[in-house]
N, C-alpha and C positions, 0 to 999 in steps of 0.2 A: 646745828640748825636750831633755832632760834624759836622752838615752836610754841613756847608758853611765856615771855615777857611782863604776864598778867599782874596790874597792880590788882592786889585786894579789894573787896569790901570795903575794909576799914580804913585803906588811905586812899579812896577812890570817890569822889562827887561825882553823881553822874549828870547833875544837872553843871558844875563846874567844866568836863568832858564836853557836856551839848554844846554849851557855850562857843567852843573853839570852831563850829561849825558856822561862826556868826559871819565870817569875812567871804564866806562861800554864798551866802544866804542874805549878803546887805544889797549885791545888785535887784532881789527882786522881794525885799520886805515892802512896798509898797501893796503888791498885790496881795505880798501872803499875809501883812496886817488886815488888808481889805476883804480877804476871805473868812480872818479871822472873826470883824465883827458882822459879817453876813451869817457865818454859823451861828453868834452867839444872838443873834435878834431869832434867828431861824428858831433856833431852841428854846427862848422865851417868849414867841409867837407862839410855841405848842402847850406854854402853863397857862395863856390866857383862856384855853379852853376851859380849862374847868370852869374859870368862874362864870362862862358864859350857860355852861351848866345849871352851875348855882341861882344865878338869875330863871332861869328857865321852869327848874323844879320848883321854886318859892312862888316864881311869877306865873307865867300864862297854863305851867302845869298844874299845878292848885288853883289856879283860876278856873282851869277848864277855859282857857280861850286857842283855839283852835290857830289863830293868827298871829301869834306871839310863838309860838311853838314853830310853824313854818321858819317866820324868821329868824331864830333862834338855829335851825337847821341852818338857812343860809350862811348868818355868822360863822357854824364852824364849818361848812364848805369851802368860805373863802378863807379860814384860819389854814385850813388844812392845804389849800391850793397854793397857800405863799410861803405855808412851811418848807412844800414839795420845792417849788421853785428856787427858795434861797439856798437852799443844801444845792440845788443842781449848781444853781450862780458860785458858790462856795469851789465847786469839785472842778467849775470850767477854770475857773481863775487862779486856783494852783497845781493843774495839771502840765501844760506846757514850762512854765516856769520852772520846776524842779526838775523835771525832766531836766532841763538846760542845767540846774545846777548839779545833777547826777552827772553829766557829760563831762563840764567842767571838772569835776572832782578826779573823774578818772581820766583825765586828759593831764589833769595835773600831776597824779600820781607816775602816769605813763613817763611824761617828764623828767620828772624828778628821781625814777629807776635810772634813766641814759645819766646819770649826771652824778649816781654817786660809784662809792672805787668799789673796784674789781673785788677788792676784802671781802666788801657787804656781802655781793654775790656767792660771796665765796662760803658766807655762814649761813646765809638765808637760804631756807629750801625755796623751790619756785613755786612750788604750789601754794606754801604757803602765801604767795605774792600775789597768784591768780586770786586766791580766793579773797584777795582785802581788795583786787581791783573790781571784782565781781559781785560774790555775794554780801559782802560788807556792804559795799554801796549800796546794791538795792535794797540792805534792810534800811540804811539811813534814806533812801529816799521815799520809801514806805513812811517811813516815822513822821519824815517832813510835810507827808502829803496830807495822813491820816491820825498818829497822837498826838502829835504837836498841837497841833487846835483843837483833837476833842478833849484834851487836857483842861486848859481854858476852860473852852465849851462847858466840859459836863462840872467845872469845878462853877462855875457862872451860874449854868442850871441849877444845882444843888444849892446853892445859898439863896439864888429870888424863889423857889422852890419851896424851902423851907420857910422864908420869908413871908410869904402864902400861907404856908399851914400854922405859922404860930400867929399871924394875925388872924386865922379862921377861925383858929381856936390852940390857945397858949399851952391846955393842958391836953389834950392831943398832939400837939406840936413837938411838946416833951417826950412824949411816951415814941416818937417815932424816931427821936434825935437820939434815944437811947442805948442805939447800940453804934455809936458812933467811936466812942474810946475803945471796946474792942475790935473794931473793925481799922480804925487809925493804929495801932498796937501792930495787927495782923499784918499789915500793909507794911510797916517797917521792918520787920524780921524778914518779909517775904522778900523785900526788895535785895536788902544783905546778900539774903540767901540763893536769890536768883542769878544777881550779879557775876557770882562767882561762877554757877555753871552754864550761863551762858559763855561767859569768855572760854570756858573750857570746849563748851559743843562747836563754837566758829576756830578755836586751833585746832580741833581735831577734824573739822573741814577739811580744813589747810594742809593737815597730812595724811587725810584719804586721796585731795586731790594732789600732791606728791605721788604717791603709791602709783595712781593711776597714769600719768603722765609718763613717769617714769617707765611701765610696764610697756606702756604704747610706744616708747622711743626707744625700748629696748628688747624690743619682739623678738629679734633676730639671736638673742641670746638667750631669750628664756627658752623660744623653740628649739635653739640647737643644742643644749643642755637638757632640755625634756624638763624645764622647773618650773610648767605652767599648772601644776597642782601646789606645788610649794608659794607659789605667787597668790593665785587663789585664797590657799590659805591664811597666807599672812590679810591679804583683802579684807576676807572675812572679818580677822581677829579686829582688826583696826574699826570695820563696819559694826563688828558689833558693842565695840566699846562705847562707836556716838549713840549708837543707838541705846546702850543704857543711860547713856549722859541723856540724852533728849528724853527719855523717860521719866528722867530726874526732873528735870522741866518740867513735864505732864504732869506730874506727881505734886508739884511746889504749885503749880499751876489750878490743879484741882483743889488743895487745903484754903488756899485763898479765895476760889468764887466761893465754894461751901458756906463758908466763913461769911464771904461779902452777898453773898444770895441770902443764904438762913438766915441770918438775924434780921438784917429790915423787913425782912415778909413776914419773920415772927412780928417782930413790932406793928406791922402795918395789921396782922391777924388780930394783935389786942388794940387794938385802934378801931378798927369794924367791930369788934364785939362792946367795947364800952363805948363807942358811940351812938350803935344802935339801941343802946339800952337808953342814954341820956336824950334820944330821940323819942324812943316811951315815952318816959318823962316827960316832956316836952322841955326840956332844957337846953336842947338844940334841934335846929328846924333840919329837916330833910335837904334841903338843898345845901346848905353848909358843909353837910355829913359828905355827900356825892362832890360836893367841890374839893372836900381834905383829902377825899379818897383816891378821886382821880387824878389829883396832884403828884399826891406819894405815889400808883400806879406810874403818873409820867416819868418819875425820877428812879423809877426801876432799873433802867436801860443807865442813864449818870451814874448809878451807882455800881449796879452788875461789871459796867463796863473796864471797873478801876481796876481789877488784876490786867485785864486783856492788856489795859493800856500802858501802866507798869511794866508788865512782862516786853513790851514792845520799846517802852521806851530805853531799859536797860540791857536789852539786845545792841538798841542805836548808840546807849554810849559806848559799849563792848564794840560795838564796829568802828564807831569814830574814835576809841582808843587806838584798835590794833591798825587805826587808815594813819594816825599822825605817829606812829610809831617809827613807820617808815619814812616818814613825811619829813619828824624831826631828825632822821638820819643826816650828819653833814655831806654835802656834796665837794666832789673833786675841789679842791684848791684852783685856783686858777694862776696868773703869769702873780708871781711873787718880787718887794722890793730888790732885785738880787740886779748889780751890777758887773758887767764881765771883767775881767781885768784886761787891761791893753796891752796888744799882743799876744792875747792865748794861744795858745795852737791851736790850727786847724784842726780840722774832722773830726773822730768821736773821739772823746777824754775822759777817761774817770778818774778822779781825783779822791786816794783817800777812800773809797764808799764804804761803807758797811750797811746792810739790812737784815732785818730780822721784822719778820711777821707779825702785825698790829697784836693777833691775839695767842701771839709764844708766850712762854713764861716767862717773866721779866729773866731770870737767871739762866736761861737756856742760851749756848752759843748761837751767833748769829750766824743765817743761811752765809752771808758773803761777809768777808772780813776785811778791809783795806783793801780795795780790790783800785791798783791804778795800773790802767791800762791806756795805750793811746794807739787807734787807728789813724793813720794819714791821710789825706785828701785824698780821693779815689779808688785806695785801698780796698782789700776785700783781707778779713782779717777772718781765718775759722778759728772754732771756739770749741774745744775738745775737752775732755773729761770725763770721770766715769758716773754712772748712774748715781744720784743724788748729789752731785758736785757742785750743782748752783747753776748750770748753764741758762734753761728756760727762765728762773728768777732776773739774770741779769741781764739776758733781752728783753725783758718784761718790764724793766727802770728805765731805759729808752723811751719809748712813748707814754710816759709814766703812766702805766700799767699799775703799780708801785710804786709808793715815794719814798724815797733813799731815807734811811733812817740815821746817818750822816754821812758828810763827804759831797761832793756835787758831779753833776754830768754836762760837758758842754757839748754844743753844736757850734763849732766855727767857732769858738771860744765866746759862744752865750750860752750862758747857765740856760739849761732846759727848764726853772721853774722859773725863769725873768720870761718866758713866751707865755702867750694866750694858749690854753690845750690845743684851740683850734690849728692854730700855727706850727704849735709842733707838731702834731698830727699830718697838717698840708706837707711837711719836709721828711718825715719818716715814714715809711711804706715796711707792714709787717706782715709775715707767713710762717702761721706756727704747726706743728707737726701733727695735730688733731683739726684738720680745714672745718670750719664752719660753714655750710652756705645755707640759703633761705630760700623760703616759698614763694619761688620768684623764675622769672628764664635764668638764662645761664645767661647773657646779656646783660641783664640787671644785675647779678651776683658779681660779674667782674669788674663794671662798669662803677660798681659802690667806689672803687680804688682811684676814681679819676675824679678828676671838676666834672661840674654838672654839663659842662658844654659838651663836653666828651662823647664821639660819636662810632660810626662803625668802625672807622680808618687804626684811631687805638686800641679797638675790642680786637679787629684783627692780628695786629701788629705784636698782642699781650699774647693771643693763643697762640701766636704763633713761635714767639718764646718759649710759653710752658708746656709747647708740643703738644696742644689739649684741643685741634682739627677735628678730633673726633664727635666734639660740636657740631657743624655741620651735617654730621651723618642720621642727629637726633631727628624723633619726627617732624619738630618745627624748626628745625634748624638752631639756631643759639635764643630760639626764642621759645622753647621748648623750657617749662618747669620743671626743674628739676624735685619738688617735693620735698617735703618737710627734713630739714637738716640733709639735703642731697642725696638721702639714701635708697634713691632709685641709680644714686652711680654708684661703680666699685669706687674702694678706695684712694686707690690711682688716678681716677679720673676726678675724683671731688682736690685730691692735693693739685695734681694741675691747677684746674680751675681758680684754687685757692691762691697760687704761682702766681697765676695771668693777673691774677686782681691786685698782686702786691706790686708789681713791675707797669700795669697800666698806666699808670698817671708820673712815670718816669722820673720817680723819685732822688731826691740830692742824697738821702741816705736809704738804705734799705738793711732790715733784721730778719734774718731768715731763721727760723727753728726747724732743725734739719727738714728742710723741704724737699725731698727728694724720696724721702723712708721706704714710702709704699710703691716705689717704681720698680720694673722690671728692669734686669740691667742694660737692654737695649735702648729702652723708653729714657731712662736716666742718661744713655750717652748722649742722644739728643739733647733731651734739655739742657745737660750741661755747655754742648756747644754753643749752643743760642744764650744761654748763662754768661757763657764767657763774654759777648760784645755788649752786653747787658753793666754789666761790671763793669766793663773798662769805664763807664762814664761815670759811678754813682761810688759809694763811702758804704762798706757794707760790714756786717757781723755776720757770717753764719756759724751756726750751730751744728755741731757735725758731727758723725759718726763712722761713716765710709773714707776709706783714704781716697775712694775719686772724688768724693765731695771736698775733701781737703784739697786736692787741689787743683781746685777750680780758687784758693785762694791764695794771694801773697805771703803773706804771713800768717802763722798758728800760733794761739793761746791756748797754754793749759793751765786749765783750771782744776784744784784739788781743793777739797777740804773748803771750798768756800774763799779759797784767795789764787792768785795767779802765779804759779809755781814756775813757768815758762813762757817765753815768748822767744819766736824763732821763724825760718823756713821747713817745712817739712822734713828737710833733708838734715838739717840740722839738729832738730830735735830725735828725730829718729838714731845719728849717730851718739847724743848728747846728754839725753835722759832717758833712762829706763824706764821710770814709768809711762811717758808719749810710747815709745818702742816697743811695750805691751799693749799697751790701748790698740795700737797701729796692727801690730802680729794678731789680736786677735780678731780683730775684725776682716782683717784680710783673710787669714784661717778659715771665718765664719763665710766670709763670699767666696770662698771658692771651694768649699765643700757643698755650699747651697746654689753653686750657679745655675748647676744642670734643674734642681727642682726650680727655680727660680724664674727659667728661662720659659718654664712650663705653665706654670701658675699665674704669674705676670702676665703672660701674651694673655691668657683665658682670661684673666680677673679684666683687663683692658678691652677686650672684644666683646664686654656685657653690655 
């Protein structure tokens, strides 16, 4: 699992990163440019106060005119009222819009999970997935809403700002500009140094929310093992590691306002004391003095605010790293230049395959080796062999689950990567021996396996094959949710289900990964019956382990070592090879010393 991918510091721009957010962000730059220069008038509407100040103390205040002073107030009432206003103008006009581009992002990402291979899945924790669809986002859309422009903004502010104070006066101007190399200094080292542990504190998100996810989907194991202090524990250790990381933060966080607070207040402290003194003097007027002052006061906030916004923005390129991470993952292949040859054979074909797992060591033997095998139209072909033999891999190359690392697969003598996914998908119908189902009725769950047209007459026709009636009995009938990963049913009754969904839409081929496993042996004699008129029409693989599950099929393969050592009838291989002949004696062995418990267990586990 994939939890730290983190480029560096040192080979990482994070304004280079922002960038990449630009295709997401070009449908609605009109407004957020428009909002842009609404902040930046808004915030140099707030420097025009002082001077209005400065006039005020030189003019009608030293005048003593009473009427010049009023208006002088109204000036900054109305300075102040269109301050308020433009920031509000500013907040309406890029709220909705990012919003929409938040949506988008994660609408995209959603996407583009359905679409990359099983591998991916297979390395990437989920959580860490949740949390780049989640909390990533909303810091990138935090950023978009709120540093992204006060960036700008306060960089806008501080230059006409300062622009003000050295035409007030050049050598007060200086003295204020002075702690500017250390403060630009601070600001670089900090950003470095942020970078790094922000992307640390959002992967180790990513693998608390793993932890947790996993805990909640696997309750039923921590409670029946008593490991819910050991879980805990481990919780903790993970919780308290962010939270040192994010301390680390606080801590980086605190050196920099210090840093970006202390010194311009010190400067602006020896700015009020030598100017009040050249105000003695009379070498500069009172009102000049309160116009430099209240300037540098304005730009407290521009300034103060550069860690905040830094810290903000380098969180956003850490999110918008770890969001195109996945982003740039390639997606499934789709139908490839591949031409069938004329007159292939029918039905399923291997030709030749070998695989071996994207991320094996290059020198490690492959899972499947030359593996040519040929199912015949109609066909029900079982697929035997012993535990880590390859079985599940090489139903898994069928609806490229996998892509064959050479050799090819045909349907009807077309190469399976000359079709669109979709097409192969529409012709292969799959049921693996761990059933999936979703937070959905059971209606919906089966019905995924058919066209959309697809209505009661199939959902009946499917349960009634995989003997899974017991539908009907739930409280809302088959429209009844079954909850999260179906584990309000026994196992029994989620593999049915999973049955009915691969046979619904009456597939020309069908791969079964022993679908049968968790049935009771009454429960299994049925389905097999309704199995059988099932089969007579369609081109099947199953994956087997029970010799009743063998045969319910025409011909057996065995599979050893990753290649196909056999091909035969039951009866044949049984008299013909030893090793089918042990596979076969022990599973028979195992079912009939377990039938009596079996018979017991099964009926209960299916009566829940």
């Amino acid at each position: 699992m994939p939890t730290t991918r983190a480029t560096t510091a040192e080979d990482r721009s994070a304004v280079r990163t922002l960038l990449r957010l630009w295709p997401y962000v070009r449908p609605v730059r009109i407004r957020l440019f428009t909002a842009g220069f609404v902040a930046v008038v808004a915030s140099c509407s707030g420097l025009v106060i002082p001077l209005v100040l400065k006039w005020m103390v030189d003019g009608p205040v030293a005048g003593r005119d009473p009427g010049g002073v009023w208006l002088g107030a109204l000036y900054l009432l109305l300075l102040g009222i269109a301050e308020a206003v433009l920031f509000g103008l500013r907040r309406w006009l890029v709220a909705r819009p990012l919003s929409h581009v938040e949506a988008e992002m994660r609408a995209g990402l959603y996407r583009h999970l359905q679409r990359l291979p099983v591998a991916f899945h297979d390395r990437w924790g989920s959580g860490q997935l949740l949390s780049r669809a989640t909390t990533d986002l909303m810091l990138l859309r935090q950023f978009l809403v709120f540093p992204l422009t006060f960036l700008l903004v306060n960089a806008v502010t501080i230059l006409v700002g300062v622009g003000i104070m050295l035409t007030q006066d050049w050598v007060l101007g200086l003295v204020i500009l002075g702690p500017a190399v250390p403060v630009m200094v601070t600001c670089f080292v900090f950003e470095r140094r942020y970078a790094h542990v922000a992307r640390l504190a959002q992967d180790q998100v990513g693998d608390l929310t793993t932890v947790v996810e996993e805990s909640v989907l696997g309750i039923r194991i921590i409670k029946g093992f008593g490991r819910h202090r050991s879980q805990a524990r481990a919780f903790r250790e993970l919780s308290g590691t962010l939270r040192g990381t994010e301390l680390r933060k606080a801590r980086l966080l605190a050196t920099i306002w210090s840093v970006v607070v202390t010194l311009p207040e010190v400067a602006v402290g020896v700015a009020l004391v030598w100017g009040a003194v050249r105000v003695a003097d009379g070498d500069l007027s009172p009102g000049t003095l309160v116009a430099f002052l209240s300037t540098a006061l304005a730009l407290r906030w521009p300034v103060d605010s550069i860690g905040f916004l830094l810290a903000m923005s380098q969180e956003a390129a850490t999110a918008t790293e770890r969001y195109f991470e996945v982003m740039d993952e390639e997606p499934e292949s789709d139908a490839a230049d591949v031409t069938a040859e004329a007159g292939a054979d029918k039905g399923i074909r291997f030709h030749n395959v070998r695989f071996r797992y994207p991320d094996a060591p290059p020198d490690s033997p492959p899972v499947l080796d030359r593996v040519d095998l040929h199912i015949r139209p109609g066909e029900s072909m079982a697929l035997v062999g012993a535990t880590g033999s390859g079985k599940t891999t090489l139903t898994a190359l069928i609806p490229r689950l996998h892509e064959v690392t050479s050799g090819r697969i045909t349907l009807d003598g077309e190469d399976i990567t000359a079709m669109s996914r979709a097409q192969l998908r529409s012709k292969v119908a799959v049921a693996f021996e761990e059933p999936t189902l979703f937070s959905a009725s059971v209606g919906d769950n089966v019905l995924m396996g058919a066209d959309d047209d697809a209505g009661t007459p199939e959902l009946e026709r499917a349960l009634a094959v995989a003997q899974a009636e017991f539908a009907h009995a739930l409280p809302q009938g088959t429209d009844t949710r079954v909850g999260e990963q179906g584990l309000s049913l026994s196992g029994g009754q989620r593999q049915r289900l999973a049955l009915a969904r691969a046979v619904v839409g009456r597939p020309r081929f069908l791969v079964l990964d022993d679908p049968l496993s968790a049935l009771d042996v009454h429960t299994e004699a049925a389905v097999e019956a309704a199995l059988r008129r099932v089969l007579a029409d369609t081109t099947a693989l199953i994956v087997a382990h029970r010799p009743s599950t063998v045969l319910l099929a025409d011909r057996v393969a065995l599979l050893s070592g990753g290649r196909v050592a056999a091909v035969g009838t039951h009866q044949e291989l049984l008299r013909g090879n030893s090793e089918y002949a042990h596979l076969m004696s022990g599973e028979e062995s195992a079912r009939t010393s377990g039938k009596a418990s079996g018979n017991a267990s099964g009926k209960e586990e299916d009566e829940r």
